[in-house]
N, C-alpha and C positions, 0 to 999 in steps of 0.2 A: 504494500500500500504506500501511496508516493505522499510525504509530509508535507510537500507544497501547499501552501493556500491559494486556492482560483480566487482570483476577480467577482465578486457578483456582480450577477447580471441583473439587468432591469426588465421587469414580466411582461412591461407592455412591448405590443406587438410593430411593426415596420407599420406606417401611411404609405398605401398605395394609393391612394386617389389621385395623385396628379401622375400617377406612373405612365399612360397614355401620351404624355404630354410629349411632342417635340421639342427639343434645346440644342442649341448651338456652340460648341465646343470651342473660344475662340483665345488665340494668346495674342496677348495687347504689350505693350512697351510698359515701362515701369511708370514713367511720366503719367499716361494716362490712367492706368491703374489706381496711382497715388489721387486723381482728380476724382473717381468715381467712389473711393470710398469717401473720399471729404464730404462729399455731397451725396450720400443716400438718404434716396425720397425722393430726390430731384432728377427732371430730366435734363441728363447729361448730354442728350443728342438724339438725333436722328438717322436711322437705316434706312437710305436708298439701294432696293432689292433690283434694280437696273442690271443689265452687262456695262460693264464690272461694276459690283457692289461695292458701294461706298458710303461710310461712318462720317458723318457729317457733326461735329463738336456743338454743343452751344455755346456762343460765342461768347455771353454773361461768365462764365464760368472759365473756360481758357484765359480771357484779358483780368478778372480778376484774380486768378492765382499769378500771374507774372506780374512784377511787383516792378511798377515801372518808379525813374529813377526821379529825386527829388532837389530839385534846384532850388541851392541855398544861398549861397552868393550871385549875384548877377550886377552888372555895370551897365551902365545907360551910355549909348553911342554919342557922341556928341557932334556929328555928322549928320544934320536935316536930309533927310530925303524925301519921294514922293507918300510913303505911308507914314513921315514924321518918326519921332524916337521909339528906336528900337532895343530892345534889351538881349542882351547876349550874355549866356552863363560863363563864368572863369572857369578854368582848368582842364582838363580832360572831358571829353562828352562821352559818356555813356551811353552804350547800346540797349537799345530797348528788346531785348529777343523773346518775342514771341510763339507758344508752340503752335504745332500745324492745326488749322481747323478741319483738315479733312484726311482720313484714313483709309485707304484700298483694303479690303479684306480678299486675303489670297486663297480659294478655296482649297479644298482640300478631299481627298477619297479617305471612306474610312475603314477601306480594305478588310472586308467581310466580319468589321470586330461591331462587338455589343457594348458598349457603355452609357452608363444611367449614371445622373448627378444625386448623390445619397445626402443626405443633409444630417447634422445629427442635435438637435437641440438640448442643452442642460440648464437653462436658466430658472426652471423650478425644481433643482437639486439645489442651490443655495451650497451649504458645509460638503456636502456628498458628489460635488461636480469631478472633483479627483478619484474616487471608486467606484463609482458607479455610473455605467452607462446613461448615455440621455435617449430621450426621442429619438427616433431615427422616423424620417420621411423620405420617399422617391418623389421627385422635385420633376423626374423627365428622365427622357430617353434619350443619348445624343442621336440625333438626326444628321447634322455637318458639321464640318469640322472644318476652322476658317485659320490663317494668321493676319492678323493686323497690320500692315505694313505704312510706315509713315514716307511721304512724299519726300523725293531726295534732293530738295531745294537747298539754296545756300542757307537760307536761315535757320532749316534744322539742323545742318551741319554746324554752325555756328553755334547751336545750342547743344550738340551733343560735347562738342569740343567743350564750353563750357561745361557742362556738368563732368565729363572726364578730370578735368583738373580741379573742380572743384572738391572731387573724391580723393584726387592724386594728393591733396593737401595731405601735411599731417596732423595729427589730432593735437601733438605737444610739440612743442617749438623752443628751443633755446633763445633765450631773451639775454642782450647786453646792455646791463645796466650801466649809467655814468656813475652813481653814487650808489654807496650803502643804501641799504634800506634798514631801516631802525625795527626791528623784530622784537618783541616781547616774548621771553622765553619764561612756560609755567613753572612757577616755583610756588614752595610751601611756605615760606618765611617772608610774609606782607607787609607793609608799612605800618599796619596796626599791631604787627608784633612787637615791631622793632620798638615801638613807641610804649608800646607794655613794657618789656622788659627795659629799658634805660628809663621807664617811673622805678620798677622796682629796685635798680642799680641806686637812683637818686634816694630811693625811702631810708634815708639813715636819717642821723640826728643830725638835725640843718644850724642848731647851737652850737658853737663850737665850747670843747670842753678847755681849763686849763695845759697850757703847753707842759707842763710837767706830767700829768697825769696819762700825757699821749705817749710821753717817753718813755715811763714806766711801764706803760702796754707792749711800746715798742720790744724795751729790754726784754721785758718777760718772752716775749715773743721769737727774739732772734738767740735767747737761751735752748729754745728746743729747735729751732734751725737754724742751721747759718746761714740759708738765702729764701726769699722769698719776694713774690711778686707783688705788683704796688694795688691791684686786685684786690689779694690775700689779706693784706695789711688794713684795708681798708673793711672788710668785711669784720676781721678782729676787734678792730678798734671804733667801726661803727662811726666815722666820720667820714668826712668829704675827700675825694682823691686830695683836691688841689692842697688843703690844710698838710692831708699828709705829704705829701711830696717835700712842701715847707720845709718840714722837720727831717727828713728824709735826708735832702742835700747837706745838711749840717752833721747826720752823725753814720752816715752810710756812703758806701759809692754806688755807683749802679754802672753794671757787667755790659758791654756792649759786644761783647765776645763770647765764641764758645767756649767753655761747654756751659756755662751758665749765664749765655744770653739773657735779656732783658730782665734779668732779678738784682736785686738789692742787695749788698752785704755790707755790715757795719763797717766803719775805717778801725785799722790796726788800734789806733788808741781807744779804741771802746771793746777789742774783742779783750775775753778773756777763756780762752778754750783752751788756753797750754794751760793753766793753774788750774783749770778745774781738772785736767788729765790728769797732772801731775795730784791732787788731792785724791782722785781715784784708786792710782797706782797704790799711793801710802794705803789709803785701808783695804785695798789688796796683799798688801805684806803684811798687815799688822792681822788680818786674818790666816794667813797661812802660818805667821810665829805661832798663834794662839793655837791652831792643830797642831804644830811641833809639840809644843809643850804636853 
């Protein structure tokens, strides 16, 4: 048993009623193609059933879809003549090209074959137009079988050559620009951030405290490191950069080299890190005497 799922089908049955009918089998240029569906409902034209049968356009319909051209500048002759001033557009004139109003249909044998045009409607499937089958109706029977052929005047060569190159185009084109062009690139980090966090930078104490008391922060400070940022410093001591800095120059240097770029250490006559070593040492010996004994 094969685990595929079929397709369902839809239970109602084919429209023959118009199956009797005769229909004309006919291939037309894309151009005119493109006019007949623009305008369904409307009559596109007229069938003279003559020797040679000939597709006659309506003319409403051809001159409106060719989009004639629109003159924006124009200059006034200043040369009187017999019909007075006349206006003549600046630059390049533009061709007006026209498609053909009239089409030769080339007939055709249809070499003992049977073909019917089927129709298949889904528009009361709505959600179900993709599984399930629509309507189907026989529309006709082909009777003849025609080609459309357009007149080989200059003007539809004219037109075909245009729309040739206008396909010949390409869709993307490299562009040279003279200037930058100023690009906004997304970021996460906004102007409203920025402005958040430099309030929070500024929320210290905007009093400044005694200069003594700064210093004794500082000391205590640079007891447990010996460099630190002006940042750092500032976070500690809960004042303003600028105050600290003040104090900073007077009993600190600040590293403009590696390996401790941009940090602070106090100047030589304020460290005291050899006498505290050297205090260490001693009650490190005076501990190990005390195991001897």
């Amino acid at each position: 048993m094969s685990s595929s799922k079929k397709r369902p089908a839809s239970s109602e049955t084919v429209g023959c009623e118009r199956a009797a009918r005769g229909v004309w089998l006919v291939k037309v240029p894309r151009y005119l193609s493109e006019i007949w569906q623009k305008n369904q409902g409307k009559t596109v034209g007229s069938l003279i059933t003559s020797q040679p049968v000939v597709f006659r356009s309506n003319p409403d319909l051809v001159t409106s879809d060719t989009k004639k051209p629109v003159v924006t500048n124009v200059v006034q002759s200043t040369s009187r003549g017999a019909l007075g001033d006349t206006l003549q557009p600046l630059g390049k004139k533009k061709e007006n090209l026209e498609m053909p109003k009239e089409h030769r249909f080339l007939m055709k044998n249809l070499d003992n074959q049977t073909m019917a045009v089927l129709v298949e409607d889904k528009s009361a499937l709505e959600e179900d137009a993709d599984q399930i089958s629509g309507k189907l109706t026989v529309e006709g029977r082909v009777v003849k079988r025609a080609e459309c052929q357009p007149p080989a005047t200059v003007d539809y060569m004219r037109m075909k050559i245009k729309q040739i190159q206008k396909i010949s185009q390409p869709k993307h084109t490299v562009k040279q620009m003279d200037k930058a062009v100023v690009k906004f690139k997304p970021t996460s980090y906004h102007q409203e951030h920025m402005a958040k966090d430099r309030a929070k930078k500024d929320n210290v104490r905007s009093v400044r405290v005694e200069r003594d008391i700064v210093l004794k922060e500082l000391f205590q400070a640079f007891e447990k490191h010996q460099y630190y940022r002006l940042s750092d410093l500032q976070r500690i001591t809960q004042q303003p950069a600028n105050y600290i800095k003040e104090i900073l120059v007077t009993i600190a240097n600040y590293n403009s080299t590696q390996p401790h770029k941009n940090m602070w250490e106090l100047k030589p006559e304020y460290r005291d890190y050899g006498n505290k070593k050297e205090g260490e040492d001693e009650d490190e010996d005076m501990d190990a005497d005390g195991e001897d004994d």
